[in-house]
C-alpha beads as a LAMMPS data file, in Angstrom:
LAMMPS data file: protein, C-alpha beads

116 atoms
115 bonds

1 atom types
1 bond types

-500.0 500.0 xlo xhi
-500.0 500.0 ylo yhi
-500.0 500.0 zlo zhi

Masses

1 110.0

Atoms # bond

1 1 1 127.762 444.801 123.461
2 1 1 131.170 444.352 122.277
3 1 1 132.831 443.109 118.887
4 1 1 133.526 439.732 120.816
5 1 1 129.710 439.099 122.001
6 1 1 128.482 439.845 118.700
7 1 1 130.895 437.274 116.766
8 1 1 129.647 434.496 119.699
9 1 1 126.146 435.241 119.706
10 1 1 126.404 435.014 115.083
11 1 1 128.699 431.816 116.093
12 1 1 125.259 429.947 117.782
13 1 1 122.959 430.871 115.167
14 1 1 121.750 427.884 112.678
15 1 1 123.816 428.019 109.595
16 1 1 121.011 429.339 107.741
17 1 1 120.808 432.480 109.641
18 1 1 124.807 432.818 109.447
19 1 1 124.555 432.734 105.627
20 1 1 121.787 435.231 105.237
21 1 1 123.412 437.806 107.383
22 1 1 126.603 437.248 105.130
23 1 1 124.475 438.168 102.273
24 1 1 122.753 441.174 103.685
25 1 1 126.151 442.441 104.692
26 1 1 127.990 441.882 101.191
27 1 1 124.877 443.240 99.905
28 1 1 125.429 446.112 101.933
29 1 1 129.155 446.270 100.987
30 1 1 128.545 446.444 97.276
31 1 1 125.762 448.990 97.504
32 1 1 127.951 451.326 99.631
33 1 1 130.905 450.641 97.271
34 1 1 128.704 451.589 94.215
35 1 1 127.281 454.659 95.492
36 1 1 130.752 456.037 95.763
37 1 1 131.564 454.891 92.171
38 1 1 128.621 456.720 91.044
39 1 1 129.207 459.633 93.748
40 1 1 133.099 460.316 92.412
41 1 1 131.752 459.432 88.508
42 1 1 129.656 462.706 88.366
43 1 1 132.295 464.114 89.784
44 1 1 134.758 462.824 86.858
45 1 1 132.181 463.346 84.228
46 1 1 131.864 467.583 85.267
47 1 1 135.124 468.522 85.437
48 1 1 136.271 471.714 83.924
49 1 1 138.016 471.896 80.027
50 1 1 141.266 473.028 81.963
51 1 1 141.611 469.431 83.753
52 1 1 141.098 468.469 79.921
53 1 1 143.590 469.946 78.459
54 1 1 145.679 468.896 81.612
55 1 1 144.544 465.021 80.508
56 1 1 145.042 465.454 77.123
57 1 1 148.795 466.676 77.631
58 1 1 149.110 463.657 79.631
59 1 1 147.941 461.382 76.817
60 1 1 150.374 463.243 73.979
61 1 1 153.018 462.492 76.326
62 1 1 152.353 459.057 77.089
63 1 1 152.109 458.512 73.209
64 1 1 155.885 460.007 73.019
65 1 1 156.835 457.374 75.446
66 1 1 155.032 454.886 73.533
67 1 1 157.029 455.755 70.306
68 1 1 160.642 455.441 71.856
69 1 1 159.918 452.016 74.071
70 1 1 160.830 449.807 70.691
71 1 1 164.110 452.178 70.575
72 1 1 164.658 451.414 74.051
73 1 1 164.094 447.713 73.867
74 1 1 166.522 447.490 70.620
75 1 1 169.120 449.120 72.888
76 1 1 168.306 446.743 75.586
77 1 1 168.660 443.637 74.127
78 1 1 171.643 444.812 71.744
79 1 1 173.403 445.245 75.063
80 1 1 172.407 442.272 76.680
81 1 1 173.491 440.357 73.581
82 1 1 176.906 441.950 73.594
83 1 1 177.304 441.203 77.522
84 1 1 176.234 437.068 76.684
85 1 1 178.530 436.657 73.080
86 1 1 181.346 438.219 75.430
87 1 1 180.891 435.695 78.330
88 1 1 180.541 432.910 75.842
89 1 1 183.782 433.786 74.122
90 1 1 185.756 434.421 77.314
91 1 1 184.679 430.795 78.107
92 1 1 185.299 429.555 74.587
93 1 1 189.061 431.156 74.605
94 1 1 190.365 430.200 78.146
95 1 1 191.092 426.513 79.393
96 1 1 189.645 425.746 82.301
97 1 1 192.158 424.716 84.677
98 1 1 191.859 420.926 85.579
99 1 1 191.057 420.639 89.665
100 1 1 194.270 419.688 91.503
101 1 1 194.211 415.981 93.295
102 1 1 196.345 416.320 96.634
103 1 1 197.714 412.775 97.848
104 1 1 195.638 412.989 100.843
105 1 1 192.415 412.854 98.802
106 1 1 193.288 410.401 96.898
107 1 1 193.619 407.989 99.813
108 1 1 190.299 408.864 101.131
109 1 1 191.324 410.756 104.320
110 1 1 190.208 414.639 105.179
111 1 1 192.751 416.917 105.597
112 1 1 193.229 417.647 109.076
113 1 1 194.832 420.551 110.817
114 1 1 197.777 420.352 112.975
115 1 1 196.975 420.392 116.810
116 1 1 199.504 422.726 118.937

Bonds

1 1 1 2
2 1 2 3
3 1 3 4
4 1 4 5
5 1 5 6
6 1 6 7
7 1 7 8
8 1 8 9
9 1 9 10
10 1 10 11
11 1 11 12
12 1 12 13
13 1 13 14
14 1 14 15
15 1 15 16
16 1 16 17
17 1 17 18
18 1 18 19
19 1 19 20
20 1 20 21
21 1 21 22
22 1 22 23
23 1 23 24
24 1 24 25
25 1 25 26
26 1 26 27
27 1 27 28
28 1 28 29
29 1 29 30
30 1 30 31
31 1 31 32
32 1 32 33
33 1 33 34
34 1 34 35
35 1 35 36
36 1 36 37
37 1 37 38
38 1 38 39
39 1 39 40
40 1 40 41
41 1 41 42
42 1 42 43
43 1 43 44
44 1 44 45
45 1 45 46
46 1 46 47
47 1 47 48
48 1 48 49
49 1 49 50
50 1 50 51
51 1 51 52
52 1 52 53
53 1 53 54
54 1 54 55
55 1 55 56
56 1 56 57
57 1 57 58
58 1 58 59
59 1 59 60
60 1 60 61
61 1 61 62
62 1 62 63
63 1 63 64
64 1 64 65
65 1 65 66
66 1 66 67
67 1 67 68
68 1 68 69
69 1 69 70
70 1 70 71
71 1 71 72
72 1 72 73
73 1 73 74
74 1 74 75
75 1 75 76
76 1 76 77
77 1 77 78
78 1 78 79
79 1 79 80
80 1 80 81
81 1 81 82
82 1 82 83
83 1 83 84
84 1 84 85
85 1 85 86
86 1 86 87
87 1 87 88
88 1 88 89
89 1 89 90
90 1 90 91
91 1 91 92
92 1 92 93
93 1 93 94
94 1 94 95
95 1 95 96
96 1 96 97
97 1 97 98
98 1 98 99
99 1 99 100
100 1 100 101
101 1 101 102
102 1 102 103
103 1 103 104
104 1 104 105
105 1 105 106
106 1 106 107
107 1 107 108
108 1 108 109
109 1 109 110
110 1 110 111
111 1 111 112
112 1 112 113
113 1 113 114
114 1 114 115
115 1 115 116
């Protein structure tokens, strides 16, 4: 019996049927999916003081980083302050130039190229 068969033969089944075999199978799912939990939490829960001490390095470094984020986002947005004032007095200081009107334009008609 192949994949296939089994999804038509579960197809012709009264709905009722359909839904409890959904629910057995999530059922199913979740217990499997807990047992591991539980399987790789005693496994977590025993480990030796040396993966502590590992962990706990981890953590006093992670604190470091912690402590110079607010340094780094000062820098960041000091920088991307200077880069926005800069643009907006660049575009405060020049003229724009006024867009140039040719005669052809004016009239309505596209410019056309010249045909050889």
């Amino acid at each position: 019996m192949s994949l296939i068969d089994f999804i038509e033969n579960l197809q012709r089944k009264p709905r009722h049927v359909r839904i409890q075999i959904m629910w057995v199978g999530t059922t199913l799912g979740a217990i499997i999916i807990f047992g591991f939990w539980l399987w790789s939490l005693t496994g977590l829960l025993t480990q030796s003081p040396k993966a502590n001490e590992q962990n706990n390095k981890a953590l006093q470094s992670l604190g470091e980083i912690k402590k110079e984020v607010p340094g780094l986002w000062q820098s960041l947005n000091a920088g991307i302050s200077n880069v926005i004032n800069t643009a907006k007095e660049e575009m405060n200081s020049s003229p724009s130039p006024a867009p140039s009107i040719s005669p052809d334009s004016q009239t309505g008609q596209a410019e056309r190229l010249p045909i050889q």
